[in-house]
Every structure is written in C-alpha cells, then in structure tokens.
C-alpha positions as CSV (number, residue, x, y, z in Angstrom):
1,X,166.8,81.7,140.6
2,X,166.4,84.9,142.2
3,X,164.0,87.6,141.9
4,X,163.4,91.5,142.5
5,X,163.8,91.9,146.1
6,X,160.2,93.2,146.7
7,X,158.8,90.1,145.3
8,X,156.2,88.3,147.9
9,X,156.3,91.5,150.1
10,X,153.4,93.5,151.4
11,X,152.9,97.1,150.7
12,X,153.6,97.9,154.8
13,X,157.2,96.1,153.9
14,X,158.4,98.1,151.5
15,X,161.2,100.9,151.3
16,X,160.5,103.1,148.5
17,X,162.9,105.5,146.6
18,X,161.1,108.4,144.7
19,X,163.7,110.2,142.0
20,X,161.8,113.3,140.7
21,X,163.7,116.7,140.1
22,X,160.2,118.5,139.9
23,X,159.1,119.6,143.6
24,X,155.4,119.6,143.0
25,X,155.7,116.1,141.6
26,X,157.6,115.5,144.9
27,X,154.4,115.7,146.1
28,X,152.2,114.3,144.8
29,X,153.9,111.2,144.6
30,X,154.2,111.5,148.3
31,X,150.3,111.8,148.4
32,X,149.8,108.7,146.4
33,X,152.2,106.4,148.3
34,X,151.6,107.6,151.8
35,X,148.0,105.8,151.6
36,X,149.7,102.1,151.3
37,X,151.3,102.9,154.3
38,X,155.0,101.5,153.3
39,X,157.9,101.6,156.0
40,X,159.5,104.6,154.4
41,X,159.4,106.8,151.6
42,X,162.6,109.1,150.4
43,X,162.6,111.6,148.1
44,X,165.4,112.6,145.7
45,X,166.0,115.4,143.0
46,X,169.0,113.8,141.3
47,X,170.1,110.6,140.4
48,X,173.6,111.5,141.7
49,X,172.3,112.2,145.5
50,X,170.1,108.8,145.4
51,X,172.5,106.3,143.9
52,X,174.8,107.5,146.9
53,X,171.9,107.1,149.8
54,X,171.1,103.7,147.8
55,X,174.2,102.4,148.4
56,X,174.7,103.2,152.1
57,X,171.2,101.9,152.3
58,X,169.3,99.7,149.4
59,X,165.4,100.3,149.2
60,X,163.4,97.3,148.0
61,X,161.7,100.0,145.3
62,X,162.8,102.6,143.0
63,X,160.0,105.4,141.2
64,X,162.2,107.1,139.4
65,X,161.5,110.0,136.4
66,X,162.9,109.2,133.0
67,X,164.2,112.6,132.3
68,X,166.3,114.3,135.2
69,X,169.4,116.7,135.6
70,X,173.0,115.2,134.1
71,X,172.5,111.5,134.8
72,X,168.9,110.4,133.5
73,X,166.7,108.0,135.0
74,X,167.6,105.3,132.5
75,X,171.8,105.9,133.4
76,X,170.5,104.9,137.1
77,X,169.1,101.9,136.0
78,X,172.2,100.7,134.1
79,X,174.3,101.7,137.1
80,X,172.8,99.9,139.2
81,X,172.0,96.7,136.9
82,X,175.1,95.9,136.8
83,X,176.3,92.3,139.0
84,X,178.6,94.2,140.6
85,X,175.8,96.6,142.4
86,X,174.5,94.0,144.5
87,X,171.9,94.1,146.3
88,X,171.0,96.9,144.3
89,X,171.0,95.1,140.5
90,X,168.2,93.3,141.8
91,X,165.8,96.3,143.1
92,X,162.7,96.9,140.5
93,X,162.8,99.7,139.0
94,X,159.2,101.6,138.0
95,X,159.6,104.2,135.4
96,X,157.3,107.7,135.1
97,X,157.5,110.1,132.1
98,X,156.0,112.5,130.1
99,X,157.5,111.6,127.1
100,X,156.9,107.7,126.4
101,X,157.4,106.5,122.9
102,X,157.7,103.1,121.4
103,X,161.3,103.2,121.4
104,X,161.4,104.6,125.2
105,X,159.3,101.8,126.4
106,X,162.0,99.1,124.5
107,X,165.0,100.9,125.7
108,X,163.8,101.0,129.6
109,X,162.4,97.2,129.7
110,X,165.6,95.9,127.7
111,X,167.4,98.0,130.0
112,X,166.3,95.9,133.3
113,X,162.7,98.1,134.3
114,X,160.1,96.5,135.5
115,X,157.3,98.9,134.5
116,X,157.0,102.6,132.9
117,X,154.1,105.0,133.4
118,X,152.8,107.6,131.8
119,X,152.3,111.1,133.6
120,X,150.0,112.3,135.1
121,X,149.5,109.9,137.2
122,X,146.1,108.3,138.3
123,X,146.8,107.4,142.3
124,X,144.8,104.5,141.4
125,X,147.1,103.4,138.6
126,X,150.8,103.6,140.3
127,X,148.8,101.8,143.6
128,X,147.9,98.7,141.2
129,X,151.4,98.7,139.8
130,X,153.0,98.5,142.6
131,X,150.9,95.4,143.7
132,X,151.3,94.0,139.9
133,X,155.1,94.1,141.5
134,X,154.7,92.5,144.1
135,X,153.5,89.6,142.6
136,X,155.6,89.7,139.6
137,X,157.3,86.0,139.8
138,X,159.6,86.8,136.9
139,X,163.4,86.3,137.8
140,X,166.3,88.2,137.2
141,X,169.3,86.2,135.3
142,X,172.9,88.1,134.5
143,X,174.0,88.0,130.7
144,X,177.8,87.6,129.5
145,X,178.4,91.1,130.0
146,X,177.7,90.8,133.7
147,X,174.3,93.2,133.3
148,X,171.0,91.9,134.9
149,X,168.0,91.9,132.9
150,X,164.3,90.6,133.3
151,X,164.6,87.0,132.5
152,X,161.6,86.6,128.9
153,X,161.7,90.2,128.6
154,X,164.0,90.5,125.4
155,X,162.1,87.7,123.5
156,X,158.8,88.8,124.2
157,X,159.4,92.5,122.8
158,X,161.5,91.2,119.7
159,X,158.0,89.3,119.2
160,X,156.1,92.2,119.5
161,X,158.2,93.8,117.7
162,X,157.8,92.0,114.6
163,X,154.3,92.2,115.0
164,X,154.3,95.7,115.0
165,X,156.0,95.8,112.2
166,X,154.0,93.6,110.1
167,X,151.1,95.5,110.9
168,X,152.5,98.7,110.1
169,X,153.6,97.7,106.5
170,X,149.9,96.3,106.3
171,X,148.5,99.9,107.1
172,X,151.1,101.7,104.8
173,X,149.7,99.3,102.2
174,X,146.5,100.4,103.1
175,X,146.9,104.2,103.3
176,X,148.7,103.8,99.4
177,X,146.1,101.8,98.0
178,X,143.5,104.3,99.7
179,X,145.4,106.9,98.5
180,X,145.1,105.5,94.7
181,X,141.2,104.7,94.6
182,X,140.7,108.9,96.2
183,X,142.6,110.2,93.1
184,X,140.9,107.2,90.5
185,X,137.5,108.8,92.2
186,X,138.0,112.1,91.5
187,X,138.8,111.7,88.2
188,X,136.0,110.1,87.2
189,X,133.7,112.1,88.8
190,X,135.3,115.3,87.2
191,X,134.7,113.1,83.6
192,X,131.1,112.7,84.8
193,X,130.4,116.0,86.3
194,X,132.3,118.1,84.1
195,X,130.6,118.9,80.5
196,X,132.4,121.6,79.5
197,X,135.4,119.3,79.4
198,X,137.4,119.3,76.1
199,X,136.8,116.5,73.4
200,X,140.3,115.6,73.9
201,X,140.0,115.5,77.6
202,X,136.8,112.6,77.5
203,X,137.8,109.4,76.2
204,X,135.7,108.6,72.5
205,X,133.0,106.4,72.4
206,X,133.6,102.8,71.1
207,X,132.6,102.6,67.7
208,X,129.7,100.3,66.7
209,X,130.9,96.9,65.4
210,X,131.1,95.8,62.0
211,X,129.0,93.2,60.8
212,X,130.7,89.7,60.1
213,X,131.8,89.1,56.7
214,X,133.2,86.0,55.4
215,X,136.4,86.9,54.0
216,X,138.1,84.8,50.9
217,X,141.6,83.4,52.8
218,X,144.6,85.3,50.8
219,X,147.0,83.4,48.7
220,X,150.7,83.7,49.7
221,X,152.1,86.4,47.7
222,X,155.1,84.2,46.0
223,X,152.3,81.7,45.1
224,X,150.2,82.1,42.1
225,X,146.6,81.3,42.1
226,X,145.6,78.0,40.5
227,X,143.5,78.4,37.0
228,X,141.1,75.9,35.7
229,X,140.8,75.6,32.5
230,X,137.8,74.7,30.5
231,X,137.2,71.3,28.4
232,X,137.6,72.2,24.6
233,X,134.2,72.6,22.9
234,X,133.2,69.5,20.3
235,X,130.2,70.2,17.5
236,X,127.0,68.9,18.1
237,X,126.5,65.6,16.8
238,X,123.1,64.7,15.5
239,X,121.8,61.4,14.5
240,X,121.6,60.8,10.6
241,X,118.1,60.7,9.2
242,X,116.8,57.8,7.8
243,X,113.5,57.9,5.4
244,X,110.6,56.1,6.4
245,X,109.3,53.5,3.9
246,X,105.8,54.2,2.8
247,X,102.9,52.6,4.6
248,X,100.2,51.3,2.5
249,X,97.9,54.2,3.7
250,X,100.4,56.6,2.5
251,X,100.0,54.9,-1.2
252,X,96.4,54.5,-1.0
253,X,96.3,57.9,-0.6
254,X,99.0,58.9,-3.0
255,X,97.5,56.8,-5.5
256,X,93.5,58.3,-5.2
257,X,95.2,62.3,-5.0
258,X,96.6,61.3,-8.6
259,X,92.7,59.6,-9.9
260,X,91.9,63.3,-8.7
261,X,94.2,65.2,-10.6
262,X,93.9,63.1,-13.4
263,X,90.0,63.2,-13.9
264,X,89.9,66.9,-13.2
265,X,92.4,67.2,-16.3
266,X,90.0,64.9,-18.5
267,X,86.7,67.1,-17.9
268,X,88.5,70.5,-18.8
C-alpha cells in the first residue's frame, strides 16, 4: 500500500508548492501558510515553471489554481499522476478555484486530487485542510492505464452521483406538479372571482334529478307482445221454478174469501 507522501507528517515537515498566476493571490496564500511554519514555501505562476522545479526537486504538497496560463491546474495533475512521475504521482494535490461546479469537483477527484476549495479563502479553512491531509489514511493504487488515483474515490462519487440524480428527477417532479396545481388555482379563482365572465365561459349547473319512475321493461322489437284472450261469455242459467202446493191455511183462507164474495152477491 502506499500513500500521499505527506501522510503522517507535521505541518513543520512539509514542502509546499503554491501554483497561482494571480500576484495578489501569491500573497495571500503566502500569509495563510507562513503561520504553520512549514520548511518551505515556493511560489509559481505557471504550471510549466513548477512541473520543472518539481522534478529537480518534489514537494510533499501541491496548492495549485484550477485555471492558469496554457497548461491548467488539472493538466498538472494528470502529468504528474501518471506511474511514470514518481515520486511525484504520489504528491496530494489541493485544488483552489473560483469557478467550482458539480462537474469540476468530479473531474479533479477522479483525476487523482485530494481536495478542492473554493475562493476566497478563509485562512482558517485551507489550515484545517491541510491537517484533514495529513491524516488522510487513504492509499493511492495505479489502474491499467498506469494513472494513479485515490483508491474508493471513483465508487464513492458514482454513488453520489446517483443520488443526486434521483433527487433531482424527484424535484423536477416536484417543480411540474407545482407548476400544474398554480395554473388549476388560478383558474378557479378567476371562475369564482370573475362575474362578468361569459355563460359559455362558467360551467352550467347540474340539473336537478328526476324522480324515479318505474318503467315497463320493453319487448324485443322482432317479438310480438303476448295477447290474452278472454273466456267466451255463457247465458245466465237460472233455476226452473217449481209451484208451491197449497198449505191448508192458504185454502182456509181461499175458501172463507169465496163465503165473502158469495154472501155479498146474495144480499144485493
């Protein structure tokens, strides 16, 4: 295993390269560093003039800008992360820009950086860096290409990665559906708010319901309705009428109405 060469040092040990093209940030990266009282501080403009020095003499830590003159801050670091470069391939490498971005911060780490900070920069926050680095037990392995590379780095951005992007379809999600319920709002509160609105422009009441009524059930249309006709109609039948004999009252009395009729004849 082996690690960045200022792993396990103190600040007093180490040998610090500073790439910056801008003079007053010369400076005050000079002001920051010069407190932590490393063994030597140099200061380059270009990344041309300190790969050369670098070679003749390899620090144990490069600060170097992102954006410099013809060769960038990023085409030092895969110069010198190559397995050929030893010692250098295996110096860390702290990035400083103005300009980070998503895919900035991918492209340095994948390239082989360590760290990347923002500018400006707090004194506070490049000092605790630098002892974050010092302590930074991660080793450095060699791919098939022959380019070094933080051993853990790739996986672990490829995760956050996909992380990222999960949440970012979740908040485009968001933003549509947000998008939809602003527009359903407005229109309803124009409907509500709104009476001079045309008839055609409101939607019509519901009409009232009917009531129920039982409806007959519809014969098919090929299939005539069934008739019932009526039993044929018979004369009325009466009992025949038999004459009563006479009781002897009856003939007592028919009998005394004739003495009556008789004797009335006799006396006229």
């Amino acid at each position: 295993m082996t690690h960045h060469l200022a792993y396990g040092l103190s600040t007093q040990d180490l040998d610090i390269v500073v790439v910056e093209d801008s003079k007053p940030m010369q400076t005050v990266m000079r002001s920051i560093l010069a407190p932590m009282r490393p063994t030597r501080i140099r200061v380059y403009d270009s990344a041309e003039s300190a790969l050369q020095a670098m070679i003749q003499d390899p620090p144990n830590l490069i600060i170097t800008d992102y954006r410099l003159g013809q060769v960038s801050g990023y085409g030092l670091l895969r110069t010198i992360r190559q397995q050929h470069m030893q010692p250098l391939s295996f110096v860390p490498v702290i990035f400083v820009t103005a300009h980070a971005t998503r895919e900035l911060v991918e492209k340095t780490l994948r390239g082989g950086a360590q760290h990347l900070l923002v500018k400006p920069l707090a004194p506070a926050r490049l000092q605790q860096c630098i002892q974050w680095l010092l302590e930074d037990d991660r080793i450095m392995l060699s791919d098939e290409e022959g380019s070094i590379h933080v051993d853990g780095v790739e996986r672990k951005l490829d995760q956050d990665r996909e992380r990222w992007q999960t949440a970012e379809r979740a908040r485009a999600y968001h933003r549509h559906m947000d998008k939809l319920a602003e527009e359903f709002q407005v229109e309803v509160d124009t409907i509500i708010s709104d009476p001079e609105r045309e008839d055609g422009d409101i939607p019509a009441p519901m009409p009232e319901p009917l009531p129920m009524v039982a409806e007959e059930p519809e014969q098919p249309a090929d299939i005539e309705p069934e008739t019932v006709e009526p039993p044929p109609a018979r004369a009325p039948t009466f009992a025949p009428v038999r004459p009563r004999a006479p009781t002897s009252d009856f003939a007592d009395v028919v009998r005394r109405c004739r003495q009556v009729s008789q004797t009335g004849q006799g006396a006229a």
